[in-house]
C-alpha positions in Angstrom: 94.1 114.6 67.7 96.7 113.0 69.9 96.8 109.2 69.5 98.6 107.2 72.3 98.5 103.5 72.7 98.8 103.0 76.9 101.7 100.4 77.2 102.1 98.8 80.6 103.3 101.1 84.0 106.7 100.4 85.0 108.5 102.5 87.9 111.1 103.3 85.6 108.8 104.9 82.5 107.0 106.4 84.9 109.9 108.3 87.0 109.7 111.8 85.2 106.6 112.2 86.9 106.2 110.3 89.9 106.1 107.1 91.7 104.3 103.7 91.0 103.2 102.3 94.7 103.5 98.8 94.1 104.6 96.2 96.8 105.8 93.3 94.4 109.0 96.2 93.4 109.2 97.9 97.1 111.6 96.6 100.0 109.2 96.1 103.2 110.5 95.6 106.8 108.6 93.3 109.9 106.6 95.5 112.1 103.8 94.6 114.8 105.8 91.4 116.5 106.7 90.1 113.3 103.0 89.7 111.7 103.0 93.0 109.8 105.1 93.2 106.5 105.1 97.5 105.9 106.2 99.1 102.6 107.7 102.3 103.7 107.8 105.6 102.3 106.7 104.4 98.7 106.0 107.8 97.6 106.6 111.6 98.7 102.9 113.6 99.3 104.2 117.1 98.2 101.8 120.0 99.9 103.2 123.3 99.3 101.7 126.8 100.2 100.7 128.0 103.3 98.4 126.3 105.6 98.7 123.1 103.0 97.6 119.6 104.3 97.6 116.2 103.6 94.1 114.7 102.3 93.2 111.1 102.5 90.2 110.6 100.7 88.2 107.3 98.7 87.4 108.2 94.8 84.4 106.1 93.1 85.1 106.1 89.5 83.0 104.5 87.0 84.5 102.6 84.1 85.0 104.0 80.6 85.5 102.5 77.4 88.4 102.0 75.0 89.7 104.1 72.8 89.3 106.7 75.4 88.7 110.1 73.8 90.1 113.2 76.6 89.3 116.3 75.4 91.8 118.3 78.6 94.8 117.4 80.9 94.9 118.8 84.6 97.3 119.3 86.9 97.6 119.8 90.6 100.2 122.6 91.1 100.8 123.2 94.9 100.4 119.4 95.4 101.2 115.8 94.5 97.5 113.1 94.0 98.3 109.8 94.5 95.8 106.3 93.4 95.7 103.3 94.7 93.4 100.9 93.7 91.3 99.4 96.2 90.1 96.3 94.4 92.6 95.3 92.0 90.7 98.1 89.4 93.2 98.1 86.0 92.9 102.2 85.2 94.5 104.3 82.3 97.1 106.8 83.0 97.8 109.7 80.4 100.8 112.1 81.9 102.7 115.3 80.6 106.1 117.1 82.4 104.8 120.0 84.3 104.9 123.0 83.0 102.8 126.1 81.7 102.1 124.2 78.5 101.4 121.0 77.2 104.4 120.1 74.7 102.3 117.0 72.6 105.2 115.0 71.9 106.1 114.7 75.6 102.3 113.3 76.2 102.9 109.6 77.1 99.8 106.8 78.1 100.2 103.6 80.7 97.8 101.1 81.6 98.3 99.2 85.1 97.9 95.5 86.2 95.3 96.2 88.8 98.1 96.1 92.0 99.7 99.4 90.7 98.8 102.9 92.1 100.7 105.9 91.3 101.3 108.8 92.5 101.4 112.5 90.2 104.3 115.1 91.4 103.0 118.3 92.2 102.4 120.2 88.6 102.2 117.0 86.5 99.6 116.9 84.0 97.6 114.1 83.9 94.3 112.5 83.0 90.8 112.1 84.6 90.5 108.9 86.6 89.9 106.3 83.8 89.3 102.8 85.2 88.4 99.9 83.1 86.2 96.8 83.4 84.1 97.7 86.5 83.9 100.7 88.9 86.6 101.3 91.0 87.1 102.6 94.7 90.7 104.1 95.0 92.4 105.8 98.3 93.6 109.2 97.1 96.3 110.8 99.2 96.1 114.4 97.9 96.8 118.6 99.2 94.1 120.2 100.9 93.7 123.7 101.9 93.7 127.6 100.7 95.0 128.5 96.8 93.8 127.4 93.7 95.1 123.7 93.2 93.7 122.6 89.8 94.4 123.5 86.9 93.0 122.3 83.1 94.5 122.4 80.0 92.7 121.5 76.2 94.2 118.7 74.6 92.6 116.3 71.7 93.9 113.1 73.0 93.2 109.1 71.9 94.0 106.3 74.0 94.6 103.1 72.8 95.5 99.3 74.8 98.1 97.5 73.5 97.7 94.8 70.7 93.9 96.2 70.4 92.8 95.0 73.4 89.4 96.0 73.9 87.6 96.9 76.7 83.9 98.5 77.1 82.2 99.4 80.2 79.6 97.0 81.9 76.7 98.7 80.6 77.8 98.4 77.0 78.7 94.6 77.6 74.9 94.1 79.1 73.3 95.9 75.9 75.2 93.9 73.7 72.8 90.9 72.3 
């Protein structure tokens, strides 16, 4: 089994295989007679193939606990998926370079601050939604339409938070006495 410890996102650790969408690091310009601050073009939606659209959609996740035990990666191949946290939800990102296979050594693991989305290049491999603490709602900016856009590969993976942080789900904090 693969064992990672998450360490914390960063734009520049994350660059081989996509953007963090984070306002506190972007450039913004007024808009809307001065009263609107807008963050522009913080990350490229990729939609390739014919007929291919942009999706804006709201994901529910519920919370999982820590270590996190994956048993696959997936990957989106004629598109890029992009997360933003709604609520200030912390998740746990587990990524691989795209390709037909999953090298293990190239397998890295992030955790975000709650403020950070990201957003997966088309073909990266990547983990399940996996947010911690409570459920999260996230806007997901993804590819719709014909062609087969989802792909899973098998991988024995561990996930650990730095300086063994622990973190368990609400319904395991409510059945503890």
């Amino acid at each position: 089994m693969l064992e990672l410890e998450a360490r914390p996102l960063t734009p520049e650790a994350f660059a081989p295989f996509g953007e963090v969408i984070d306002t506190r690091v972007s450039d913004y310009f007024h808009i809307n007679a001065g009263r609107t601050r807008r963050y522009h073009d913080l990350a490229r939606v990729e939609t390739l193939g014919e007929e291919a659209r942009a999706l804006i959609s709201i994901f529910v996740s519920q919370p999982i606990s820590v270590p996190l035990d994956l048993s696959f990666l997936e990957r989106h191949p004629q598109g890029s998926q992009a997360f933003v946290p709604m609520h200030e939800e912390r998740f746990i990102i587990v990524v691989a370079p795209p390709g037909e296979q999953i090298d293990p050594e190239s397998v890295q693991a992030f955790v975000t601050d709650g403020r950070q989305g990201v957003n997966y290049r088309a073909g990266t491999w990547h983990a399940i939604q996996s947010v911690l603490e409570r459920e999260g709602e996230f806007l997901v900016v993804d590819r719709g339409g014909q062609g087969n856009n989802c792909d899973e590969h098998p991988i024995d993976i561990r996930v650990t938070l730095p300086h063994g942080e622990a973190v368990t789900s609400p319904r395991e904090q409510e059945e503890t006495p």
